[in-house]
Structures are given as C-alpha cells and as structure tokens.
N, C-alpha and C positions, 0 to 999 in steps of 0.2 A: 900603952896598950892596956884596955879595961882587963879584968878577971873574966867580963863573957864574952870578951873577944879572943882570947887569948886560948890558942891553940892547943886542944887535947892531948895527952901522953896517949902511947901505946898503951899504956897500963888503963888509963882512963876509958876509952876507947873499950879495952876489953872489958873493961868491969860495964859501962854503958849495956855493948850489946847484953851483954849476960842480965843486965836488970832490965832493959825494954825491950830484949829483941832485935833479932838483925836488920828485918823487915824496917820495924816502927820506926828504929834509930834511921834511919836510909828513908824513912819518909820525912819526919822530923827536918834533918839535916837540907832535904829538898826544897821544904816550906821555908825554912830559916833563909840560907843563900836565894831564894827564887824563882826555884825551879820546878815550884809545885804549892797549888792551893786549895783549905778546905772549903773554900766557896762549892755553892752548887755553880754545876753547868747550866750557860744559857743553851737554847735550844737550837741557836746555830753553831755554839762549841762542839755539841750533843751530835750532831747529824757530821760534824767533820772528825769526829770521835770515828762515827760509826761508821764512816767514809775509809775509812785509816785502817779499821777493824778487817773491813771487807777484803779491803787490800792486801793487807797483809794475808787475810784466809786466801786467798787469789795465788799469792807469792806460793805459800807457805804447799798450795798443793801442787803447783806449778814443779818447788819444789821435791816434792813427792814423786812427782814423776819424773824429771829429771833421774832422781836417787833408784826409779823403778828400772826403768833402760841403761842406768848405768851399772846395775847388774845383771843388765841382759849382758851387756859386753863387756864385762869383766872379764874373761877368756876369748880374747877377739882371735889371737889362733887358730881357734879349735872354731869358732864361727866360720872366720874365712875356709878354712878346710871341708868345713859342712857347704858352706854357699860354693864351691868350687866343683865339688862332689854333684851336688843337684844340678853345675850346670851339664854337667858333663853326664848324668844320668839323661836329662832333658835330649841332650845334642844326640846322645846314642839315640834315643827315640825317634827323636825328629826322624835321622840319618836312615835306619829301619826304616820307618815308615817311606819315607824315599825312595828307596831301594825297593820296598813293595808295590809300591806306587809303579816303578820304573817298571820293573819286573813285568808287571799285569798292561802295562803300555805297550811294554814290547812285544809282548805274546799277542797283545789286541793287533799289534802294528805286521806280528806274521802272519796270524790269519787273515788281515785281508790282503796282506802279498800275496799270501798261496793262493786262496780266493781271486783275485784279481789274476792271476797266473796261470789258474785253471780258466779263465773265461776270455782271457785277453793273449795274445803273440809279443811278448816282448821281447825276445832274443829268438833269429831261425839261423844263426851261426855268422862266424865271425866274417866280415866283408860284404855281407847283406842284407843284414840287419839296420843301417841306416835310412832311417823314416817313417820304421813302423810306429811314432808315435805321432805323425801325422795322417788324420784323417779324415780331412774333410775333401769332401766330394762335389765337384761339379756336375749336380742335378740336372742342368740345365742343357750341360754338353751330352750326358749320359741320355736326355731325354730326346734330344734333337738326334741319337743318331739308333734311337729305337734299341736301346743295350738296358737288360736288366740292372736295376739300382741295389748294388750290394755293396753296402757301407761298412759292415765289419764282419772281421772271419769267422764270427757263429754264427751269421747269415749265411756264409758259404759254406760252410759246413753242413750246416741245414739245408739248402737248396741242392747238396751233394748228395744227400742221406748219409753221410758220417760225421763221426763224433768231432769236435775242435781236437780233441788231441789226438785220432789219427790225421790231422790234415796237418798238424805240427809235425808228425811221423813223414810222414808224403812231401814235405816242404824244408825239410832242417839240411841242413849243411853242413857238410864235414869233409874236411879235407882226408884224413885216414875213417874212414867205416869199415863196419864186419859187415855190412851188408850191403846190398844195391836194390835199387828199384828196377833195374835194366838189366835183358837178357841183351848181352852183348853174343855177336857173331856176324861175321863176313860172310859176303856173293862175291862171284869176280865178275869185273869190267869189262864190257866189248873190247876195250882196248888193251886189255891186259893189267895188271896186279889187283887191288884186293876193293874194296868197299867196306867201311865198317857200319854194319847196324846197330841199333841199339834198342831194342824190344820192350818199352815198360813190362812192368809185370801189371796182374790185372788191379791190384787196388789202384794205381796209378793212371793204368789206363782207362779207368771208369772215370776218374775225375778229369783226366786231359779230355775226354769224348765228351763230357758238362763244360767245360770252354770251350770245346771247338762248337758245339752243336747252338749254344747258349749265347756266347758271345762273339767267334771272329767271323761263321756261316752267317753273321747278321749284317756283316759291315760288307760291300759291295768294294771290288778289287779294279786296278784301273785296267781298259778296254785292251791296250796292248799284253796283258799279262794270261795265259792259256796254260799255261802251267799247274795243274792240281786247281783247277777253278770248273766246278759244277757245270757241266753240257758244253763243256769243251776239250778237247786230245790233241794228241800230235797232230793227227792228220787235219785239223780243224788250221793248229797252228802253221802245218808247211805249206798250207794253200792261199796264205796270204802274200808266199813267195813266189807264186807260180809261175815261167814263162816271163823273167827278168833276164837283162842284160848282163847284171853285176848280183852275187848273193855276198855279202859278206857277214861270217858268221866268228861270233866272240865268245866267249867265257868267262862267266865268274871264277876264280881260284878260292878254294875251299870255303865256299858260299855257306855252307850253315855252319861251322864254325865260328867263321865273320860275324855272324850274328852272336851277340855276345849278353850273358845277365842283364844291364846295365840298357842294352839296346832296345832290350823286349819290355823293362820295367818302364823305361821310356813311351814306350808303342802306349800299354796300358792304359799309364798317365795321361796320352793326348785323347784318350777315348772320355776323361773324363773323371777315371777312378782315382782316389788318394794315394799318396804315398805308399801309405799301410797295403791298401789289395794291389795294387801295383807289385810292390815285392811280393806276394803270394803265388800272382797271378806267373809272375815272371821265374820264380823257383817250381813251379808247378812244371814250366813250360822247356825247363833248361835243367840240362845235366853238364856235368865236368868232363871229359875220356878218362877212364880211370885204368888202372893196371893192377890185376889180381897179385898179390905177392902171398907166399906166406913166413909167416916170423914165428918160432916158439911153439911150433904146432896150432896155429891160428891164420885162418888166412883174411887179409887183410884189401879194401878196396882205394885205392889209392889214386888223390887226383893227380894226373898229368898237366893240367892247365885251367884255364878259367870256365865257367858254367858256359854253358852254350847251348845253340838247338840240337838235340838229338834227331840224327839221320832215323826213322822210325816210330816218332811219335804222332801222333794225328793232329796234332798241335802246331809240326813245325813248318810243314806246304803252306799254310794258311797265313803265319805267322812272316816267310818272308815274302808273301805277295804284297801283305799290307806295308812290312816296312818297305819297298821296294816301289812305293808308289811315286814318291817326289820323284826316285830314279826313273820309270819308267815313264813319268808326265815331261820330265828333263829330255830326254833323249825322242820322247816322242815329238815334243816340238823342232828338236834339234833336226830327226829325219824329216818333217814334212818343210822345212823353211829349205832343206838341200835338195828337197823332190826324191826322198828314200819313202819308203815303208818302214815300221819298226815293228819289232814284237818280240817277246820270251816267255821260254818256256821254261822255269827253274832257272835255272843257271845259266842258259844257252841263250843268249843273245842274236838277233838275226835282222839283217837289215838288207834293201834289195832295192836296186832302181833300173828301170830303162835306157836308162842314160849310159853309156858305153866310156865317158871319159873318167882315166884311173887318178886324177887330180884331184879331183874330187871325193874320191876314197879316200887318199891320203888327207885331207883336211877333215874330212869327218872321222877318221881315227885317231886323228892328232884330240876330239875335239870330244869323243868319248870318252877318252882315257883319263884327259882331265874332270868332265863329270863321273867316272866311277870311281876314282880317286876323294873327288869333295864327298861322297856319298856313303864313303867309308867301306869300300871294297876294293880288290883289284884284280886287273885284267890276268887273266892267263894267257899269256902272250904264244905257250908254246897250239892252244889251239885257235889264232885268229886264223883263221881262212877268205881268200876273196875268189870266189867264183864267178865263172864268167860262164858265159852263153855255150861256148866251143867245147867246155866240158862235163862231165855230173853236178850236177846242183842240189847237194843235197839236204835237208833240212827236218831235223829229229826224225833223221831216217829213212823222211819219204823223198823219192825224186822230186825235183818241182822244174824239172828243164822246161816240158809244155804243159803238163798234167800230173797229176798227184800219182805217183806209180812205187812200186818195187825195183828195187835194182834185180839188173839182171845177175848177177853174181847170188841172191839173197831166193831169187825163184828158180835157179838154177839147184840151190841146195835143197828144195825144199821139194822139190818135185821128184830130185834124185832120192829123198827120204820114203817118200808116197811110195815111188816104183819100188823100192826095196822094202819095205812094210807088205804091200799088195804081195811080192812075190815069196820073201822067205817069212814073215812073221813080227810080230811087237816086241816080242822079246829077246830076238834075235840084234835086231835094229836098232834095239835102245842103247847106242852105246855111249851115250853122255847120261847114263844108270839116271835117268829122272826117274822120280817117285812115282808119275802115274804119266806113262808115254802117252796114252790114249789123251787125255786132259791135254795136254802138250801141244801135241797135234791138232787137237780141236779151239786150242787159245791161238795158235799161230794163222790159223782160219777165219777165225773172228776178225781177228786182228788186219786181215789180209779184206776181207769184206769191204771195210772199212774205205780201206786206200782202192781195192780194184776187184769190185763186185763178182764183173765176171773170171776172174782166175779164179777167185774164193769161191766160186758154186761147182767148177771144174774139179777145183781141188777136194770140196767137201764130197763128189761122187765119186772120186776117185777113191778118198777115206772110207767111205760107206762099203764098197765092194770088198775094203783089204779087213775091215771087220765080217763081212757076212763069211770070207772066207777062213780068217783064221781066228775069229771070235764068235763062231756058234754059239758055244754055251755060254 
C-alpha cells in the first residue's frame, strides 16, 4: 500500500481539518474517491440540479406544514374536549331551535283547532256524535223533493237567525245536565193515568218551528195518514169508517218513544241531507225523559233512556207521519187486496169492511202484527178492538155506526152541563176548576159542529142564553 494511499490517523485527520477546513477537506476527499467534480455543469446536469433543488424546496415546505399542524395537536386532549364542547354547544342549539320551532307549531296547530271548533260541530255528546265528519250531501235528492239545500251547521244556523254556538247549546247531549230544554208536565188520559208532555222552551222552540215549517210541512204524508196532517181531524178520519160491518181498531204501544235518535237521523238522511245535518237535524228533534234529582245542593237533569220524540214538540206529529209511511203504504195495500179500508190517526190504527165474515179478521190481524213488528213498532194488544154492526162503532171518538155522531152518553153530559150553567151559573158549574170554563164550553161546540151541526147550533143558543143571563157584565 503507497504513502497516498494509505489511510489517515485520527491525529492527521485532525490536524487536516484544522489546516483546510472541514468543508474543503469533505470536498477534496469527495473529488479524490468519486463522488464529486470540479468540472462545470452541462446544461442538462444544471436543469436536473435545478429539478432536485425544486424538490426538495417542495419537501422541505411540505415539511413545514406537516411541523405547522403538528403543533396544532400537540394537546389532542384538550382538542377533543374543545371539539366535543362545540358539538354539544351546536346540538343544544339545534335542540332549542326545535323546540321553538315545535312550540310555534303547536300554538299555529291550536289556533286553527279552536278556529276550526268555533265554525265547525265536531263533538254534540257521546253516542251521537258519529258522522258529523261526514258531509256530503245529495243535491239531487234534496232537489227533487223541493227541501232547502243546507250543507253545513253555519248555514243552519244562519237560516235560524242564531249563532253556531247556540245551536251547539240547543243540540249537545248529556246524559247528566243542570239544565233542560223542556218544560216537562202531565194531562190525564180519557182512560185514566197520566200523559207526559214535554214543552220546549222558546230558544228551542223557534228552531224546531224552522224544521217543521222549512222542511217536514214540505214533504207530502201518505193518503191514509189524518193524524196532525194540514185540512184534515178526527172527524175527517172516523168518516172513512162509516156504516161498516166489522170496525176493527189497533194501537201503537208508546209510539213516540219508539221513534228513536237513530230513527229520525235516518228519516233525515233519506231526504237527502248528510251525515253531519242529519245528526243535527235529529238532536234538534229528540229528547231523552229525564228525571229532576237533586245532589249537593244542585239539581240535576238526568236521562232515563235514549233520545227520542218528545210528546209536545211541533216537530214530532210530522216526524212520525213521515216515518210511518212504508207502514201505512204496507197495511194499506194489505187492507185493500182483504176488501178492508185502512187509515190512522197517530197511533190509532183503524180498519173496516162490509164484509160480516170474522175469519178474515183473524188473518188480517195475524198479518198486521207481523208488518208492525218488521216496521219497528208494536201492537198494544190491550187496546185491539173488533166492532161489529150490532154494537157502537166508534172511531177517534166519533160514532161511525150509520153517520158521523156523538155518543149518547158524551151528549148526555154535555147538555146536563148547558142546563146547569143556564140555571145556577159558570162558576158554580165549573167543577173540573178549568182555567177559562167559558172557552171550554165554546171549544166543545166547535168541536161538536164538526161531527153534528145541528146539536152544535142548539147547543151554542142554549150557551148564548146561560151568558146574557149570568154574564151581563
């Protein structure tokens, strides 16, 4: 191995740098081994110098940033603590806002309940209230049968002159009220025990008189029905029995009770009206029997059973003529294919033939019973009657043996009344305490007119005299 080949001491080495430098010596040494020369650069060395340069400045800031972000999160703890914070600051927000949100939703969503609440019927009490949110209306049916077209209750309310929410008041249902629509009070019966009426009060009655007048006075009732039907009476009805072989007379058993909410809301509907005025129509038209209690110093109105017609509305004649139609077309065809007459008056069923054979009675009783039955009524058995020729025939009171008459028993009392008025006085005489005897005496007249002109003109000079005598002033 030469002397310049031959590998440096440390001592060498040190004394080296110290005479040319650490740099020089480190360039030197690079030139010597290889690894570096003082040639110039060609101009493609030059451009991949400069290539290298770039690069590395690239790295180097690349770098930089790395070293930037990596003291952003040199406390990644205390980071995630802050990022967990913001999110949960955020969520409360949102959550708030939410909740305000909702808040102003709900309040929009009660005002148009109440709104809607105040203009619309959505609940008139429990078990009635099904289908007032039905209502559409048959135009077509309502048109054809000549019935005003009233499609929602502020129409009827309107066409009423009152407010939607007293016709909510007039219409609601409750099985316990403080109050009632209805003066209740009894008359007694020809035949003894009681009758119960049931008198709307006037807001009620104003609006039952706008149905009766408005829509049921407009529907035409069938021909055998004389009962509460316009230019027809009793005595109109017993003269279509007159001078028969056989009378045979029937009864409905508690005939406007029978008639039921349910029955009338029905009626309604087949006129044409919706759901909706159907139940209106039908709570207008129907009351419960109720029984006054009182509880806690409060007295209280209490149903005893389900709505029904009130004996005393102006609503309820009308109401079962109509429903009573199919019944009365049924039985009518029943009496003319047996060679009968039909016809009723309320409740009073009457049927009459020339025909003398009682076999035939029996099969058409057999044959009624069954249609008042399908019809949703039943017989009063205790008053079916069959009269015959040999005895009184009598028919809503009036005789019909050969002519429309008074019973003798009926002009017997009536006469004995006249002669005892004429001789001792009215006030004497009145002793079934009627409120105004005179009126009394002059309706029994009227009435009498009616059936047998001439007793009624007899009797009314007989009146005349028992006035000029003991009602001068």
């Amino acid at each position: 191995m030469s002397e310049e080949t031959q590998p440096l001491t440390k001592e060498e080495w040190r004394e080296r740098i110290q005479r040319e430098g650490k740099e020089e010596t480190i360039k030197q040494e690079m030139i010597r081994l290889g690894f570096w020369t003082d040639k110039p650069l060609t101009p493609e060395e030059m451009a991949s110098v400069e290539a290298d340069d770039q690069a590395e400045a690239a790295l180097k800031s690349e770098l930089n940033k790395l070293r930037s972000e990596s003291r952003k999160w040199s406390d990644t703890d205390q980071l995630i603590k802050k990022a967990r914070q913001k999110r949960i600051e955020e969520s409360k927000q949102r959550r708030a806002e939410r909740k305000k949100a909702r808040a102003i939703e709900r309040k929009q969503q009660e005002e148009r309940w109440a709104e809607y609440r105040q203009n619309h019927l959505v609940h008139l009490g429990n078990g009635v209230s099904g289908g007032l949110e039905q209502s559409t209306t048959n135009q077509e049916r309502l048109k054809q049968l000549d019935l005003p077209l009233i499609e929602t209750p502020q129409q009827l309310a309107s066409e009423m002159g009152i407010t939607l929410g007293r016709l909510k008041w007039l219409t609601y249902h409750r099985d316990l009220a403080t109050l009632s629509h209805y003066y209740p009070f009894t008359i007694p019966k020809k035949n003894g025990g009681i009758r119960e009426i049931s008198a709307p009060k006037k807001e009620l009655r104003a609006a039952q008189a706008w149905v009766k007048q408005s829509l049921l006075d407009q529907l035409s009732t069938h021909p055998a029905a004389y009962g509460f039907v316009q230019g027809r009476n009793t005595v109109d009805h017993a003269k279509q029995h007159l001078n028969q072989a056989i009378v045979v007379k029937m009864d409905l058993a508690d005939f406007f009770p029978t008639i039921t909410f349910y029955r009338v809301r029905g009626l309604f509907a087949s006129f044409g009206y919706s759901q909706q005025m159907s139940t209106v129509f039908a709570l207008l038209c129907t009351e419960p029997p109720r029984k006054r209690v009182r509880f806690d110093g409060t007295y209280y109105y209490v149903a005893m059973g389900e709505r029904q017609l009130p004996q005393g509305a102006s609503t309820s004649p009308a109401i079962t003529n109509l429903i009573c139609q199919r019944l009365d077309q049924r039985l009518s065809g029943l009496a003319e294919k047996e060679n009968f007459i039909y016809s009723r008056y309320a409740d009073d069923l009457t049927f009459s033939t020339s025909d003398q054979q009682d076999r035939r009675v029996g099969a058409l009783l057999q044959t009624v019973r069954q249609i008042i039955h399908f019809e949703g009524f039943q017989p009063n058995e205790a008053k079916t009657r069959i009269l015959r020729k040999s005895r009184r025939q009598r028919v809503t009171g009036i005789v019909v043996n050969e002519k429309a008459n008074l019973s003798r028993q009926d002009q017997r009392r009536f006469r004995a009344i006249l002669h005892n008025v004429g001789k001792n006085g009215f006030d004497i005489e009145n002793r079934d305490h009627h409120d105004d005897f005179l009126a009394y005496l002059q309706g029994y007249i009227s009435y009498a007119h009616m059936v047998r002109p001439d007793l009624a003109e007899t009797w009314q000079n007989q009146l005349d005299r028992a006035i000029a005598a003991h009602l001068k002033d």
